[in-house]
C-alpha positions in Angstrom: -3.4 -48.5 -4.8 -5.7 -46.2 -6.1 -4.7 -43.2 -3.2 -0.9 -43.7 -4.1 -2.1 -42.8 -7.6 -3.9 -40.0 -7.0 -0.6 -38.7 -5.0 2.5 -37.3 -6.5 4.2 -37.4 -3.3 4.6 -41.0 -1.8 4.4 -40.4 2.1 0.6 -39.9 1.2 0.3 -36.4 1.8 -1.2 -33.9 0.0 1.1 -31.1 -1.7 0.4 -28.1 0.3 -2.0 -25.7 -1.1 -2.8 -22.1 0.0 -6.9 -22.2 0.3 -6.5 -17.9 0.3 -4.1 -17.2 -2.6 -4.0 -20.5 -4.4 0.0 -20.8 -4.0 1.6 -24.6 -3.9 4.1 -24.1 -1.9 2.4 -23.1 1.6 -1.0 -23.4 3.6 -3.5 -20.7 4.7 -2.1 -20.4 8.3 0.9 -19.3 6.8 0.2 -17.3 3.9 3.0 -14.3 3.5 0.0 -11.9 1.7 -3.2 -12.4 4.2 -1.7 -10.2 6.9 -1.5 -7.2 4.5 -4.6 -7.9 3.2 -6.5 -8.4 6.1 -5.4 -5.0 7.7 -6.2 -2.9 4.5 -9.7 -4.5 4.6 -10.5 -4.8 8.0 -8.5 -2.0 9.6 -8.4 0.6 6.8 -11.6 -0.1 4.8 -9.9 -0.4 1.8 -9.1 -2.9 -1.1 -5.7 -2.9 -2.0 -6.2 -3.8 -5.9 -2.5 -3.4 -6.9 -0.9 -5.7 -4.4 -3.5 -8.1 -4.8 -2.8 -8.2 -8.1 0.9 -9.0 -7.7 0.0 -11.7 -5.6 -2.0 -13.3 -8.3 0.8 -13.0 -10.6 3.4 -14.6 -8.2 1.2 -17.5 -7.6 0.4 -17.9 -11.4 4.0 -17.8 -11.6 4.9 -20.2 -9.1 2.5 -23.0 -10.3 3.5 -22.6 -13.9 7.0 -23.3 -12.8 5.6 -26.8 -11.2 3.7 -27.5 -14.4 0.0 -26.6 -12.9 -0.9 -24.9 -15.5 -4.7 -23.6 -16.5 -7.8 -22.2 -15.1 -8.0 -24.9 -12.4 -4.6 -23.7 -10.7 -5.3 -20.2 -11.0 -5.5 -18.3 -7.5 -9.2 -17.4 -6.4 -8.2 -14.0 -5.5 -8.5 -13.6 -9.5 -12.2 -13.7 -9.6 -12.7 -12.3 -6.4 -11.1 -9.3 -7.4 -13.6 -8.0 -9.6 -16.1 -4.8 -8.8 -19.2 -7.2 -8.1 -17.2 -10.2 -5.8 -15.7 -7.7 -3.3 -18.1 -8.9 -0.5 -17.0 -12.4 -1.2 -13.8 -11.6 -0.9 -14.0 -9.6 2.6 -15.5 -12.8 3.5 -13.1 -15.1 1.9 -10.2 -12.7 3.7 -12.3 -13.3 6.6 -12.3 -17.1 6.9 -8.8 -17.5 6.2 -7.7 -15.0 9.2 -10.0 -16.8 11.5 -7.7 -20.2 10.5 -4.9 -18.3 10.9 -5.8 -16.8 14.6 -7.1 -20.5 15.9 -3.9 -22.1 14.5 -1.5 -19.4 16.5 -3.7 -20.1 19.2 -3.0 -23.6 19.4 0.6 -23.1 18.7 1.1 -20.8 22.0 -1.1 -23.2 23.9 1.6 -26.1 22.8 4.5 -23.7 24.0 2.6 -23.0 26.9 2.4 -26.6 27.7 5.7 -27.9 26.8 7.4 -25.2 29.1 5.0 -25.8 32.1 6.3 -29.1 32.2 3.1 -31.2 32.3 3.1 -34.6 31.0 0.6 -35.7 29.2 -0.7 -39.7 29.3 0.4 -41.0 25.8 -2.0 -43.0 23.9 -0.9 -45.0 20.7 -2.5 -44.1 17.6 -2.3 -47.1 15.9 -3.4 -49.4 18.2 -5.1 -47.3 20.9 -3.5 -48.4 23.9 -1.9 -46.0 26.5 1.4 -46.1 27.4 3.4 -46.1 24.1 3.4 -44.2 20.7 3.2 -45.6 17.0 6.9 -45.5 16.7 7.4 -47.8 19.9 3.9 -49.8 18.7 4.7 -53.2 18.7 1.4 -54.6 17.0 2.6 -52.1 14.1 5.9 -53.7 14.3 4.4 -57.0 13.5 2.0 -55.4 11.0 4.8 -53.8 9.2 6.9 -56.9 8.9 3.8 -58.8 7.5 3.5 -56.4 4.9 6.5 -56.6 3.1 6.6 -60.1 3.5 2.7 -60.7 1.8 3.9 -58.0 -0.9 7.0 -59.9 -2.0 4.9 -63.3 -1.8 2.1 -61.9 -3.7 4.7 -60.7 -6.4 6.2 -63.8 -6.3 3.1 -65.7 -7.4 2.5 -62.8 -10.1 5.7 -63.5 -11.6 5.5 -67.4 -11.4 1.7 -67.1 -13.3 1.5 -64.1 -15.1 5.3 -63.8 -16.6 7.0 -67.0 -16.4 3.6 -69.3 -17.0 1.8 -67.4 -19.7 4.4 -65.3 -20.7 2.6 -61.8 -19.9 4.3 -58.3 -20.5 5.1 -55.7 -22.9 5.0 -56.9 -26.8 2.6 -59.7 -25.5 -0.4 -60.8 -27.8 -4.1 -60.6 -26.0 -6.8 -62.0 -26.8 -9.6 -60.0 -25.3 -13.9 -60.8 -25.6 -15.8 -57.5 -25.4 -19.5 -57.7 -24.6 -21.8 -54.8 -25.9 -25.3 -54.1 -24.7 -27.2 -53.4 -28.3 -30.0 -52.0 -26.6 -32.2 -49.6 -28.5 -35.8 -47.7 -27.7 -38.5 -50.2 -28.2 -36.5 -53.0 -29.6 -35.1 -56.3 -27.5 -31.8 -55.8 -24.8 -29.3 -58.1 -26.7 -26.2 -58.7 -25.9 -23.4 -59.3 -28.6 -19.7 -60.7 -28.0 -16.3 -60.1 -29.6 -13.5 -61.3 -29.7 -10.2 -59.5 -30.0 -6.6 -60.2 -30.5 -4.1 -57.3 -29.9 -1.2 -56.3 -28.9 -0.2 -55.5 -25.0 1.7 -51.8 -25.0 2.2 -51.9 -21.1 1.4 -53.5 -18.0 1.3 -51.5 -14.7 4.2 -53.4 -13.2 5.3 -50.6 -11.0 2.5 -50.3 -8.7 1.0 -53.8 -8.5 0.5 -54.7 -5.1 -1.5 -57.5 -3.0 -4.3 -55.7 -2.5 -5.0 -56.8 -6.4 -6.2 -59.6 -5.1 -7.9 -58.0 -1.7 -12.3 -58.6 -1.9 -13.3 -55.2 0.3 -16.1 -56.5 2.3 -19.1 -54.9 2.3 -20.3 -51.7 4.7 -23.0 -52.0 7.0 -24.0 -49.7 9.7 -23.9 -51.2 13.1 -22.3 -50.9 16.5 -18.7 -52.7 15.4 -18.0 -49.6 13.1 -14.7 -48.3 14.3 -15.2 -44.9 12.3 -18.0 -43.5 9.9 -19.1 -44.9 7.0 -17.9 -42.3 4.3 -14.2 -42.4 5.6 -14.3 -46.3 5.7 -15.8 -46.3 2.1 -12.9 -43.9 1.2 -10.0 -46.3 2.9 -11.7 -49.0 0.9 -11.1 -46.7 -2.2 -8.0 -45.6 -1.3 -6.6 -49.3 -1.0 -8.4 -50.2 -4.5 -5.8 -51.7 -6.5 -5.5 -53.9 -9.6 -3.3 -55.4 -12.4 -4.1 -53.4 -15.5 -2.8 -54.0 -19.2 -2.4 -51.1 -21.7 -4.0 -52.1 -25.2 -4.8 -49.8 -28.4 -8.1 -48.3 -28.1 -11.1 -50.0 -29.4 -14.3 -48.1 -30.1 -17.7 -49.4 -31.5 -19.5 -47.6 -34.1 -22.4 -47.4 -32.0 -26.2 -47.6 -33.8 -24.6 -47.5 -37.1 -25.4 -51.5 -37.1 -21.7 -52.1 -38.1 -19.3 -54.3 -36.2 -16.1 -52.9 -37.4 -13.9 -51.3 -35.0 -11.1 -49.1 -35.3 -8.0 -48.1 -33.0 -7.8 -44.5 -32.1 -4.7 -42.5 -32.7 -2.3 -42.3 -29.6 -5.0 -43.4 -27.9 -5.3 -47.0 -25.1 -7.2 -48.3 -22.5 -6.2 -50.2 -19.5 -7.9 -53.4 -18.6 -7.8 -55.2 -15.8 -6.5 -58.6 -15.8 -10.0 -60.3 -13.8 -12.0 -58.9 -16.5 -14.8 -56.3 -16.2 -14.9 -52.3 -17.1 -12.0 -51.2 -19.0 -10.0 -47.7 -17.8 -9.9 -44.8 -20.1 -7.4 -42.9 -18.5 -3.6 -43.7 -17.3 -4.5 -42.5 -13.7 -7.1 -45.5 -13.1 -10.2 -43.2 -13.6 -13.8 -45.2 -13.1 -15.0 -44.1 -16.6 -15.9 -47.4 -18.8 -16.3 -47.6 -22.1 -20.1 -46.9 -23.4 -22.1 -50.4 -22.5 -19.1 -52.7 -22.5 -17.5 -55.0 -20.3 -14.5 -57.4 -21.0 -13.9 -60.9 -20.3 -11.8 -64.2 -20.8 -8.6 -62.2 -20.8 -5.6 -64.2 -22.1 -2.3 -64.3 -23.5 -1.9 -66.5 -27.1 1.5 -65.3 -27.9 4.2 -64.7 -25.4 5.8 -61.0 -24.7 9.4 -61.6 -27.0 11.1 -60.1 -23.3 10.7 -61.3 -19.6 10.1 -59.4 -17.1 13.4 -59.0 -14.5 12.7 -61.8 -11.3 13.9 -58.5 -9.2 11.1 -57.1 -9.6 9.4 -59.3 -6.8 10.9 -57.3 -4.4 9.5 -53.7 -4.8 6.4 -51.6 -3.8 6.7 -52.7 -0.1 7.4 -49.2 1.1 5.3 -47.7 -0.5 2.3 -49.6 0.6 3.3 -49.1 4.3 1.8 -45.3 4.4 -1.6 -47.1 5.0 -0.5 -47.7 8.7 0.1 -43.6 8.6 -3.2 -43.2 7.5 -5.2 -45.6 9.0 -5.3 -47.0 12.6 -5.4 -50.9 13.6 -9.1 -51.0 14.1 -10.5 -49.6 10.6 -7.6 -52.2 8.7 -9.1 -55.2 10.8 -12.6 -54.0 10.6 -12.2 -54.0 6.7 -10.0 -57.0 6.5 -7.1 -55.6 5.7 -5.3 -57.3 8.3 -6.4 -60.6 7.6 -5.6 -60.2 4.2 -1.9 -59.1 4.6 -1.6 -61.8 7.7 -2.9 -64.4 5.1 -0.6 -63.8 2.2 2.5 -63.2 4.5 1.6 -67.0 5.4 1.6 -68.4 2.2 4.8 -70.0 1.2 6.8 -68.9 -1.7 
């Protein structure tokens, strides 16, 4: 899925990140540096340049140890430190003491409660009903169960098509027809077809799931919403998967009225296997290439090695953070459900 991409860590969290300093390995609420630096502002009127400046350089130092390396990862106290950002930064000081006073607060409130001995009613977040918890949900009990069953089914039927039938995998030969848009200013919008043969360098075998085959239905406002609209369009996102095949780059000379094509160095696309907008980038970015779509994707020579009949039976726990994330309602509204229910049916 395209979230579990887009995460290093696979319980579908976020790595912590310190919106004050910049540092990795904390939040705001509990950033070791914003109590010194709020009471030299605030209290003493005062900027305290020098131990600002070591913080920087511990947090440099920290994410260059964990490989986040450039100006991206760099902590924003570095440009707020200069002469004409100082008011920004009384303000940016300020902000991040405010989340640090309303998070304390609810922390004592929690102590408060739990040692007044007032039960609360208990409400499910999964399902919604009172009475229970997710851990003790019974619907996500059956939800679970169908999920790792559709996952190893859909893998199953992978394997029997994609490996075993036409003989898919790494080493395999592709035959692959590109379609380019030959528009230019004032002239006709034609559309011209190649056809390539080439060699597949990887297929992403790790992370293919059932929801390759999942059609996310379309969003419409109306009363049946369960949530908004931007954070269903983002579970739709997040749930985006695909079966992608690594292939050497292949780039038009465009305008030059040419059709010869050459393979960049250490350079490959991924394309999905249903056709459409090839992927420049190994993390399943949107970018396409420049006015070309693919099509017809087949195998005409079989990969020389077959893929492991094990391999059926991975990816299942990893898919199961969407129940984390998401509640019953918003995977049923979206068809989620349905679509897990209807390949956990299908027989092997």
């Amino acid at each position: 899925m395209n979230g579990l991409h887009r995460n290093k860590s696979l319980d579908g969290k976020r790595k912590a990140t310190c919106s004050f300093c910049g540092d990795h390995a904390h939040q705001a609420t509990v950033c070791p540096h914003l109590s010194h630096i709020n009471r030299e502002i605030t209290s003493k009127a005062r900027i305290p340049l020098k131990f600002i400046k070591g913080v920087i350089d511990d947090v440099d130092t920290s994410n260059h140890a964990e490989g986040l390396t450039g100006y991206g990862f760099r902590s924003p106290l570095a440009y707020l430190l200069r002469g004409s950002e100082w008011g920004k930064l009384f303000v940016h000081t300020e902000r991040a003491w405010e989340k640090k006073c309303n998070r304390d607060a609810r922390e004592r409130a929690k102590k408060a409660k739990k040692k007044s001995g007032v039960k609360r009613n208990v409400s499910c977040g999964y399902c919604g009903d009172n009475g229970h918890s997710r851990r003790t949900c019974s619907q996500l009990a059956t939800d679970k169960a169908n999920l790792v069953k559709a996952q190893r089914n859909y893998r199953q039927y992978v394997y029997d098509t994609l490996v075993k039938e036409k003989g898919l995998s790494n080493g395999a030969i592709i035959k692959v027809t590109q379609s380019t848009n030959s528009y230019r200013y004032g002239q006709s919008n034609d559309t011209e077809d190649y056809v390539h043969k080439t060699l597949c360098t990887g297929v992403n075998w790790s992370s293919i799931n059932l929801f390759a085959s999942w059609d996310a239905p379309k969003i419409s406002y109306g009363n049946g919403m369960p949530s908004g609209r931007d954070r269903l369009e983002n579970i739709k996102t997040y749930c985006t998967s695909g079966i992608y095949l690594s292939l050497p780059a292949l780039t038009k000379k465009l305008w030059s009225g040419l059709s010869s094509w050459r393979t960049e160095n250490n350079s490959h696309l991924l394309f999905p296997w249903s056709g459409g907008h090839c992927l420049l980038n190994k993390d399943l970015s949107s970018n396409a290439l420049y006015n070309s779509t693919f099509s017809q994707i087949e195998v005409v020579s079989r990969a020389p090695q077959v893929l492991d009949e094990d391999w059926v039976d991975g990816y299942g726990d990893e898919l199961s953070i969407i129940f984390k994330k998401f509640n019953s309602a918003e995977l049923r509204y979206l068809e989620i459900i349905k679509h897990i229910e209807e390949w956990a049916n299908k027989s092997e």
